[in-house]
C-alpha positions as CSV (number, residue, x, y, z in Angstrom):
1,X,21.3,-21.4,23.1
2,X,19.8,-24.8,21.7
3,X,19.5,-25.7,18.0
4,X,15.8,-25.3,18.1
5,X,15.7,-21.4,18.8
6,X,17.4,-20.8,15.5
7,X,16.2,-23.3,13.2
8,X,12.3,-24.2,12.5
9,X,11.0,-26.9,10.7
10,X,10.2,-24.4,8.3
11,X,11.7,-22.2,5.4
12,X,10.9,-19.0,5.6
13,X,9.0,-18.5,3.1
14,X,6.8,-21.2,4.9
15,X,6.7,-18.9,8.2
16,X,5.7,-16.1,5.9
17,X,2.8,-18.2,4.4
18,X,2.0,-19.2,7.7
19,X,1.1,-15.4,8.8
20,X,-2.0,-15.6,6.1
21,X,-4.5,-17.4,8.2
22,X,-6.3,-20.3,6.2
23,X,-9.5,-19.7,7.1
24,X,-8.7,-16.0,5.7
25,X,-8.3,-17.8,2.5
26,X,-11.0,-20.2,2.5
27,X,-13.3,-17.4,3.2
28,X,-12.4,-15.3,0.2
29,X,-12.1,-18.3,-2.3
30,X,-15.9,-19.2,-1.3
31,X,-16.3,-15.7,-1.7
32,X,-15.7,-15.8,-5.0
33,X,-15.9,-18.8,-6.1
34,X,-12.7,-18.2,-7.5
35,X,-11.5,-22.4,-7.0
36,X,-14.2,-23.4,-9.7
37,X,-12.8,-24.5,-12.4
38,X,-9.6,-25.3,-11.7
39,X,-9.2,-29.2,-10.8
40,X,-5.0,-28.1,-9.7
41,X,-4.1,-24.7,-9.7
42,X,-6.0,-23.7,-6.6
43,X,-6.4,-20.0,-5.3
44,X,-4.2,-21.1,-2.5
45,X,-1.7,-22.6,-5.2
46,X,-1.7,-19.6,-7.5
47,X,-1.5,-16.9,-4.0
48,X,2.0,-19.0,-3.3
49,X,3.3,-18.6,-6.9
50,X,3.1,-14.7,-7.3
51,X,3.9,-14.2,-3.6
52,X,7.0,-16.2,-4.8
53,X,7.4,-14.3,-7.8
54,X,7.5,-10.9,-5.3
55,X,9.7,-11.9,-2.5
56,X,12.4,-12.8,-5.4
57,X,11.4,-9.9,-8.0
58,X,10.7,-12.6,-10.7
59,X,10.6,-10.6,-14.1
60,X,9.2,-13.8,-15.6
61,X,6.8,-16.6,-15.7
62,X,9.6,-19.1,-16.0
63,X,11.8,-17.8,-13.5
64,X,8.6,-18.6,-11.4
65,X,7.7,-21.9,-12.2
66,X,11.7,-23.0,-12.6
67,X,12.2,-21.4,-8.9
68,X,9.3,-23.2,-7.4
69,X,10.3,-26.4,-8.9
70,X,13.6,-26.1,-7.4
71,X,12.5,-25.7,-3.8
72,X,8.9,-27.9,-4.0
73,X,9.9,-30.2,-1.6
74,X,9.7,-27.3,1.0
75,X,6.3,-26.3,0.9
76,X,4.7,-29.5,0.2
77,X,3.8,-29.6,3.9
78,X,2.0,-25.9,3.1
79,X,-0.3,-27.3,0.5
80,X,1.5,-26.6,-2.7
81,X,1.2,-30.0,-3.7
82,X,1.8,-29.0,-7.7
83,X,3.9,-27.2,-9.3
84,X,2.4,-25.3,-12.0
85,X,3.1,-25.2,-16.0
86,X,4.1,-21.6,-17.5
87,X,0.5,-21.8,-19.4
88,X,-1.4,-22.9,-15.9
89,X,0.3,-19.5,-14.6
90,X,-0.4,-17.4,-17.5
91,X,-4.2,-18.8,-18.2
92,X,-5.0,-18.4,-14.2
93,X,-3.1,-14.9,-14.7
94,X,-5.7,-14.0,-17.1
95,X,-8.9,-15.6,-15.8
96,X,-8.6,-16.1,-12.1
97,X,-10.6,-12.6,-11.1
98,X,-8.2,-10.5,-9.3
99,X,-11.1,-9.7,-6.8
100,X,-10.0,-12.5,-4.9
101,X,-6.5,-11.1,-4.3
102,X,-7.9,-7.8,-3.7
103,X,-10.5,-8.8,-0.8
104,X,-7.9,-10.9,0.3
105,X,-5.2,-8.1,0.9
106,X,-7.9,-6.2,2.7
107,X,-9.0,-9.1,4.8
108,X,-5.7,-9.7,6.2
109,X,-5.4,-5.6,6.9
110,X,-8.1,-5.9,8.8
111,X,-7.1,-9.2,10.5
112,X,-3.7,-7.6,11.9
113,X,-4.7,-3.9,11.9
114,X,-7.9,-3.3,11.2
115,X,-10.2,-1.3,14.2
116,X,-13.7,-0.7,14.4
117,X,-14.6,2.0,11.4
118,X,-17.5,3.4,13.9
119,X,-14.9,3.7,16.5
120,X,-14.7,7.6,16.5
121,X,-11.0,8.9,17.0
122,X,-9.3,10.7,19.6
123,X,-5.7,12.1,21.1
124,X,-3.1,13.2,19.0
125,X,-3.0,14.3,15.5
126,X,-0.6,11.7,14.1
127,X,-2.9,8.8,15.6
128,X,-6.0,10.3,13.8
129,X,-4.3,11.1,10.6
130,X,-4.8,9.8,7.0
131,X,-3.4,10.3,3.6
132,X,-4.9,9.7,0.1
133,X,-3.4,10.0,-3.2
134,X,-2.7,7.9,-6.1
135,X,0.1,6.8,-8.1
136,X,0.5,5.5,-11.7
137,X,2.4,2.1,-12.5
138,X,3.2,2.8,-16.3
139,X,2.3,0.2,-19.0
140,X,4.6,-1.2,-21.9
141,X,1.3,-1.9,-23.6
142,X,-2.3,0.1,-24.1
143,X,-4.1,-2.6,-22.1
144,X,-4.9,0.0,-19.9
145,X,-5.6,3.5,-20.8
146,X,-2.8,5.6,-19.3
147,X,-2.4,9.4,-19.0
148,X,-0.6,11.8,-21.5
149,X,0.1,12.3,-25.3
150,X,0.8,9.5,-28.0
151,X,4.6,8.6,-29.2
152,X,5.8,9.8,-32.8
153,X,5.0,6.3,-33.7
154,X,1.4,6.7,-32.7
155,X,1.5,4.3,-29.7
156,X,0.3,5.1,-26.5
157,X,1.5,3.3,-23.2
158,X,-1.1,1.9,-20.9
159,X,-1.1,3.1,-17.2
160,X,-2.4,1.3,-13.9
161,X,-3.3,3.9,-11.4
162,X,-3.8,2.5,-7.6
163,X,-5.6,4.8,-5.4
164,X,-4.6,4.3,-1.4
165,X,-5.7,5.4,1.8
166,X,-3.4,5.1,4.2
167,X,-3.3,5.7,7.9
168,X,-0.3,7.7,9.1
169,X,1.1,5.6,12.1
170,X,0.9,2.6,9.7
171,X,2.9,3.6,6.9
172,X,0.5,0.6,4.8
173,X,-2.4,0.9,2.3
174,X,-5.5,0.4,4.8
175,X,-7.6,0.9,1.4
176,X,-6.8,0.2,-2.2
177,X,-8.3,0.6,-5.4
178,X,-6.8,0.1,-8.6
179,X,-8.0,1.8,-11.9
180,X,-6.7,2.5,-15.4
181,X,-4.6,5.5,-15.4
182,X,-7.3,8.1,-16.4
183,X,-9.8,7.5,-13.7
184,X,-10.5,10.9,-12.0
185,X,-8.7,10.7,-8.3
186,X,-12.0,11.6,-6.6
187,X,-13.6,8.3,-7.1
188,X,-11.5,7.1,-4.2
189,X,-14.1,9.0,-2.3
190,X,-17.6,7.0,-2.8
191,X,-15.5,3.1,-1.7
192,X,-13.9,5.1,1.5
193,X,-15.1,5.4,5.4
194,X,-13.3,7.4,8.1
195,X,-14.3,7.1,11.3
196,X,-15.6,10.0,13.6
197,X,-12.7,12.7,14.1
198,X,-10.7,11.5,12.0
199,X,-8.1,13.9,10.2
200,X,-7.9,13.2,6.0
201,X,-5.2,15.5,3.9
202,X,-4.5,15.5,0.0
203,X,-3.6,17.2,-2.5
204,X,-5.7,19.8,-4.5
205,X,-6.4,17.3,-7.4
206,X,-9.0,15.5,-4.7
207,X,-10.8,19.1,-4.2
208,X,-14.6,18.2,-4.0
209,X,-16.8,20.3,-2.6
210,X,-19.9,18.2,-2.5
211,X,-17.0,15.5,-0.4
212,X,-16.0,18.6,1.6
213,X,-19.7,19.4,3.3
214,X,-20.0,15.6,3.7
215,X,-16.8,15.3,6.0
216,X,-18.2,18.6,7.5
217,X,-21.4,16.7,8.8
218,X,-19.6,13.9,9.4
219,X,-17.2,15.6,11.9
220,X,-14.1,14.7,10.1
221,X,-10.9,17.0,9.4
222,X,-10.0,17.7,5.8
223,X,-6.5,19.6,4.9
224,X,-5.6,20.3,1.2
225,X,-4.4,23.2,-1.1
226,X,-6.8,25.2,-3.4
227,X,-7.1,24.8,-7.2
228,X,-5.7,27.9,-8.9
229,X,-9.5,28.6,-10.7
230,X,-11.1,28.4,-7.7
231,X,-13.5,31.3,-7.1
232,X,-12.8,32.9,-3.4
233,X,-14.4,35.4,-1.5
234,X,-12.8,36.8,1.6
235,X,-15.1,37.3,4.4
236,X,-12.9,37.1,7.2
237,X,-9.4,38.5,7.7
238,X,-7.4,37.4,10.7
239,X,-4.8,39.2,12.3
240,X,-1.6,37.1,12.0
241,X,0.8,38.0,15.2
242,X,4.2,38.0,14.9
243,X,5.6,34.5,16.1
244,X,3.3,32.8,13.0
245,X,4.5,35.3,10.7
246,X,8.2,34.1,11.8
247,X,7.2,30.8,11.6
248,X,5.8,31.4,7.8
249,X,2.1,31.9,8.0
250,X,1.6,35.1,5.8
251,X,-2.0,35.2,5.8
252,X,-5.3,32.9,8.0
253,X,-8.7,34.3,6.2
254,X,-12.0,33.0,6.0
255,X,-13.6,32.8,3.1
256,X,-16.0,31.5,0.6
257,X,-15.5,29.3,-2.1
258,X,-17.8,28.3,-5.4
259,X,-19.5,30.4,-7.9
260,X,-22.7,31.9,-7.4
261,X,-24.1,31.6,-10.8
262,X,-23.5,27.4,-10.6
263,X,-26.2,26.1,-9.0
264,X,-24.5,22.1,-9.0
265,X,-21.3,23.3,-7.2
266,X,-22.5,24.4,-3.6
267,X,-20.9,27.1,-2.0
268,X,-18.6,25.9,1.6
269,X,-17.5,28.4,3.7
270,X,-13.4,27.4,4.4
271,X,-9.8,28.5,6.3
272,X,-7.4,29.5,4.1
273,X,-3.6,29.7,4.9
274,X,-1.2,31.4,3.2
275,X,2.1,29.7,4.0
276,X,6.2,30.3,3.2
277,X,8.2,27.5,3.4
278,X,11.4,28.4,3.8
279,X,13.2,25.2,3.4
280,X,11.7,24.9,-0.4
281,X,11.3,28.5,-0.8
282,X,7.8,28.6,-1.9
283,X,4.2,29.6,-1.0
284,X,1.1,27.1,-0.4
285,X,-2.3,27.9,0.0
286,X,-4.2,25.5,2.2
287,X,-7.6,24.9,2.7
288,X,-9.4,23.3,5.7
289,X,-12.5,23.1,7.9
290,X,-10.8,23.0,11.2
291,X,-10.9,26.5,13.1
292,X,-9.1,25.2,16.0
293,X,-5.6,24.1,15.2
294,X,-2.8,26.9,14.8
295,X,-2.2,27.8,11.2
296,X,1.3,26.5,11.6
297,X,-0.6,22.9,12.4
298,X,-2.1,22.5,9.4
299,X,1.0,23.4,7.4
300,X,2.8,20.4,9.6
301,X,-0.6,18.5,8.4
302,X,-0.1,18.6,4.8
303,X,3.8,18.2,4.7
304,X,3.3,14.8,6.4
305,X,1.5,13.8,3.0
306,X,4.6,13.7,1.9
307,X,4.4,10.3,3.8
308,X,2.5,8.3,0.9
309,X,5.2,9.5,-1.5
310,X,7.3,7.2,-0.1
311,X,5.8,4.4,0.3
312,X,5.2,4.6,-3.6
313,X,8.7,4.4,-3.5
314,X,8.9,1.9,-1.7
315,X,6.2,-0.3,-3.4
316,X,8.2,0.7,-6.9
317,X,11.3,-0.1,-6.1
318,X,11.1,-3.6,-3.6
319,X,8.7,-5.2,-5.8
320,X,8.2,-6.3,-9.7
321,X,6.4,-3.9,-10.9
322,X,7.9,-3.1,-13.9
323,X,7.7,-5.8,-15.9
324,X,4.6,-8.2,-15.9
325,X,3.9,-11.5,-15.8
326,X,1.1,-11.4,-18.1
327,X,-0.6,-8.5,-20.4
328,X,-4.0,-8.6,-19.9
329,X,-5.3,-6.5,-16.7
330,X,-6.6,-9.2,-14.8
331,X,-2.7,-10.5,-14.9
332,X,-1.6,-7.0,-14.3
333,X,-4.1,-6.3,-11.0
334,X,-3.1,-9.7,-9.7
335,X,0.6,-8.8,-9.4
336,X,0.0,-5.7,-8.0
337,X,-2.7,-7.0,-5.4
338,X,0.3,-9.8,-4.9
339,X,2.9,-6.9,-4.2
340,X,0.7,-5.3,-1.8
341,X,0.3,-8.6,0.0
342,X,4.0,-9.1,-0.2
343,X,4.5,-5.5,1.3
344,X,1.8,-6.1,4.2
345,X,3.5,-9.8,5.5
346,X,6.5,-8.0,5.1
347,X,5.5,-5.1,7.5
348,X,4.2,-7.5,10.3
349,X,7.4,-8.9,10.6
350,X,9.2,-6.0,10.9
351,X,7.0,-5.0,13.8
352,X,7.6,-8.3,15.7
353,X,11.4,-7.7,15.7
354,X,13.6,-5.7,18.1
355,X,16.1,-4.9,16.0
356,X,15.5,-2.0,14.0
357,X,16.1,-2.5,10.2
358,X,15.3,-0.1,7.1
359,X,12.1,-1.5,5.2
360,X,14.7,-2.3,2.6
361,X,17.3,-4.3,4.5
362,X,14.6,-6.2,6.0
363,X,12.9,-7.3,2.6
364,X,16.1,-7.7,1.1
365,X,17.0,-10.4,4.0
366,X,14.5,-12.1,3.6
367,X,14.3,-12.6,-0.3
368,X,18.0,-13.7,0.2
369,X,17.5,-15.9,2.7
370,X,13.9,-17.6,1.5
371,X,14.2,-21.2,1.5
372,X,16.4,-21.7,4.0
373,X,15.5,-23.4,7.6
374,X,15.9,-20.1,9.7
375,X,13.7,-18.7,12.3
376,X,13.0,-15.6,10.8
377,X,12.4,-13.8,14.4
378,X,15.4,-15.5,15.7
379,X,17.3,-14.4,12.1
380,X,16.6,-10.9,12.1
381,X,17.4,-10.1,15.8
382,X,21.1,-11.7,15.6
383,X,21.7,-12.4,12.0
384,X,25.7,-12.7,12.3
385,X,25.0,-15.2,15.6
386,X,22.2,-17.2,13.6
387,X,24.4,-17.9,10.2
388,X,27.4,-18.7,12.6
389,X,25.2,-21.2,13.9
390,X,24.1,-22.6,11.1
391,X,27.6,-22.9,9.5
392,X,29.2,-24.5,11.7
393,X,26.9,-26.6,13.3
394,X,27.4,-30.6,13.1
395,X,25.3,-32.3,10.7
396,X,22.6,-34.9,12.1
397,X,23.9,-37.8,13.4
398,X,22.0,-40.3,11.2
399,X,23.6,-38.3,8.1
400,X,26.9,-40.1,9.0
401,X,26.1,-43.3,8.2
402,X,25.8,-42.1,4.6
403,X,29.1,-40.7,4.3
């Protein structure tokens, strides 16, 4: 195999650049306008500097600025013509709006994944499914207002909640939105829009039933679990036969929910399932609009939420998001909108490669191998083959005369 399939003129942090299309960028920064101002530290410039500080889990600014200064000569081809200053970072940190990075991450969703949201949905359950939920990225400061009780000392730590929507056969945020930590879950609801058919679960703190009769018109599938106060009336009892009652479902009822005295809540006729699992040992009670689907479906339904836990995970542990580059919440949005972006490039590799890696392996791989002049296809497919290659291959000619 020729020299040229494994190396590229590029680094690989270059080929990961590379997947961010430049008129993607352009677009957004005349979007926002976000380039005004600055005379250096371009949008483009700062987007390169926290995806740095992702890739290699910087935990601060200097480990940034020192690690970009070590390997400028590489991207200079790229753009990133200056290195910037610890208080260029920190200033454009704090007053670059992170709105650029946010339409930016769901610009280049859209641009590898995205599909017509009129399109309406059909086939099988997993290709119309979609999680929401909402996780909280604890604060060592009360920037932003988190959940839960003061310390003895009467401090109180600041939360950043991110609300996602995620589509199940994509196992990435196709929507984000990122709030302080006491924002009510539901607000998710009025900046989100599922197509036709589509088939939505999670969990009982997003129970709306105002949401619930819109999704109803709208022809869309909704799966959840019922709030403990919530006011039920049993209109419809059906007869569970005895395979679903092996299988756990105690109990598939009709019913009505809301009180009749509150005039603001409406009333929504529901399915409710009474389910055992036996593999926790525990009773659920779901709620849905969908009549059709075997009781036992929607309890597969709502254990595949289980989904978004992990890729909380996932986002937690691969990227810095424990300690902050800055302590205002523009600086804190921006990192996180720069870890999603991180977690998204990282993702459309993965799906161009044969070889099958754990999301971890693959992002480790790559943070250790960054700057160095691999094809990252090439690298991932063979990575024993590629690094033999490299170590033992001659040097260029024209070095010779040097030594």
């Amino acid at each position: 195999m020729s020299k040229s399939t494994y190396f590229t003129g590029q680094p690989i942090f270059s080929q990961l650049l590379s997947l961010i299309p430049r008129s993607l960028i352009y677009n957004t920064v005349r979007d926002h306008d976000s380039d005004r101002y600055y005379k250096k530290f371009k949008s483009y410039d700062h987007l390169v500097s926290m995806l740095y500080a992702c890739f290699e889990k910087c935990s601060s600014i200097r480990e940034v600025t020192t690690g970009l200064m070590a390997c400028h000569y590489k991207l200079q081809h790229l753009g990133l013509m200056h290195v910037p200053r610890r208080s260029t970072l920190a200033e454009a940190n704090q007053n670059r709006n992170e709105a650029f990075f946010s339409d930016l991450y769901h610009n280049l969703y859209n641009h590898y994944f995205g599909t017509s949201p009129d399109s309406p949905l059909k086939g099988k359950v997993e290709n119309r499914l979609f999680l929401i939920d909402s996780t909280t990225i604890s604060l060592f400061t009360e920037v932003m207002k988190g959940m839960g009780s003061r310390a003895v000392d009467g401090r109180k730590k600041g939360g950043a909640k991110a609300h996602l929507l995620v589509k199940a056969t994509e196992d990435i945020p196709q929507f984000v939105m990122i709030t302080h930590g006491t924002k009510n879950d539901k607000e998710i609801f009025s900046k989100i829009h599922l197509p036709k058919g589509a088939i939505v679960v999670f969990d009982k703190g997003y129970n709306s039933y105002k949401q619930f009769l819109k999704w109803n018109k709208q022809k869309i599938t909704w799966v959840t679990r019922i709030i403990d106060v919530a006011t039920q009336e049993v209109i419809v009892q059906k007869r569970v036969d005895q395979k679903e009652k092996e299988n756990g479902v105690i109990a598939d009822d009709q019913i009505i929910l809301g009180r009749p005295s509150n005039q603001k809540t409406p009333k929504i006729r529901v399915r409710r399932i009474k389910y055992y699992d036996q593999a926790t040992d525990k009773t659920f009670v779901f709620i849905t609009n969908n009549n059709r689907f075997k009781a036992t479906t929607i309890a597969d339904i709502y254990k595949k939420r289980w989904q978004i836990e992990l890729l909380f995970k996932r986002l937690k542990q691969t990227y810095p998001l424990r300690y902050f580059l800055g302590e205002s919440e523009n600086a804190i949005k921006i990192q996180i909108w720069a870890s999603l972006i991180t977690d998204l490039l990282i993702k459309i590799i993965a799906q161009k490669v044969k070889r099958k890696w754990s999301f971890a392996n693959i992002s480790g791989m790559i943070r250790l191998h960054l700057m160095n002049y691999m094809n990252i296809i090439v690298f991932l497919n063979d990575p024993e083959r590629t690094l033999t290659f490299y170590k033992f291959q001659d040097p260029d000619p024209q070095l010779k005369l040097f030594t």
